[in-house]
N, C-alpha and C positions, 0 to 999 in steps of 0.2 A: 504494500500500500504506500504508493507517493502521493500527496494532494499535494497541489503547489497554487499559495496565493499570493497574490501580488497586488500590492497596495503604495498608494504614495499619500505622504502622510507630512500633514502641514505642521510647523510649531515656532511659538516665538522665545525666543531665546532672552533669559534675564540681561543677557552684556551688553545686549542691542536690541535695538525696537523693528525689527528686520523680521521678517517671516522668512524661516529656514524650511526647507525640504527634504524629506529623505523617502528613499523608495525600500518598500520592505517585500524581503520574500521568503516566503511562511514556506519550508517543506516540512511537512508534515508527516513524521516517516511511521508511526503508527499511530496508537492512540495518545499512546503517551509521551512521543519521545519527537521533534522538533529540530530540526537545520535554520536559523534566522539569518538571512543576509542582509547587511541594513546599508545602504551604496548614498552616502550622499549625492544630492542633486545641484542645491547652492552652487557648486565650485567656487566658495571664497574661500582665503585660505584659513583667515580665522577662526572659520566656521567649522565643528566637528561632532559627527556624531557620537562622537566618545563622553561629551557635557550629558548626554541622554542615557545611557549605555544601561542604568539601574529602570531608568523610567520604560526602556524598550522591553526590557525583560520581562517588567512586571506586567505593561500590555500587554502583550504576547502571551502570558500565563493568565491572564483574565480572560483575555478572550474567547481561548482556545483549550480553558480549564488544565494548562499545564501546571507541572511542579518546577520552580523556575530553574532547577538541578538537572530537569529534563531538555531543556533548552539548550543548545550550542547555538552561541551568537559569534557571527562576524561581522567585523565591519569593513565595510568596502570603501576606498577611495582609488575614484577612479583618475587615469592621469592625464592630465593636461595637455602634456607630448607623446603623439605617436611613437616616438622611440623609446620612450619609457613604460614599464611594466604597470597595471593596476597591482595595487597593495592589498591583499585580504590578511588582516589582523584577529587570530583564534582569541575571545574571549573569557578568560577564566575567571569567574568571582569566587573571594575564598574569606567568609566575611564580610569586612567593610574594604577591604582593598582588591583592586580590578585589576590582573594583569592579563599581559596584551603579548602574543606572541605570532609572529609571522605565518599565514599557512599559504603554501603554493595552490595556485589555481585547479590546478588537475586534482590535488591529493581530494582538496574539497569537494570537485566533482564527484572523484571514487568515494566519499563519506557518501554522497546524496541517494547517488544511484546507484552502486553497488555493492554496498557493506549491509545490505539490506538481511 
């Protein structure tokens, strides 16, 4: 079972009076368990989805009645220059502190679609 939904999702940011973008995509990989990719849309550079990062999870787990343990979030930023690589960042919450480690494009694919 993969359901995959795909939303963009408006928000304004306390540092600025700006309406910020992000585009979410919900895999769905059973009942309980979640792939989140969150790809800013903005392209400013002070702008990041990372300021949200507790707030996406907890949507995410409202929504879609997850446990937010069952959620794998990444975040997407995508790059500016053709020559340069987009950036997917695996995130791990452990507590109150968030850390952020790099994941390659494909490996993430292989998580989506066939670690099933």
């Amino acid at each position: 079972m993969i359901d995959e939904v795909n939303i963009i999702v408006t928000w304004e940011s306390k540092k600025d009076d700006e309406l910020n973008q992000y585009r979410l995509r919900i895999y769905l990989l059973s009942w309980i368990k979640a792939i989140v990719v969150a790809s800013d849309i903005t392209h400013f550079p002070h702008r990041k989805i990372a300021d949200i990062t507790p707030q996406i999870i907890r949507m995410v787990g409202d929504y879609f009645d997850l446990c937010p343990r069952n959620i794998m979030l990444v975040e997407h930023y995508p790059s500016d220059n053709s020559q340069d690589k987009d950036i997917y960042l695996h995130i791990l919450l452990k507590g109150d502190e968030i850390m952020r480690y790099e994941i390659e494009k494909d490996k993430l694919t292989r998580l989506i679609y066939y670690l099933i």
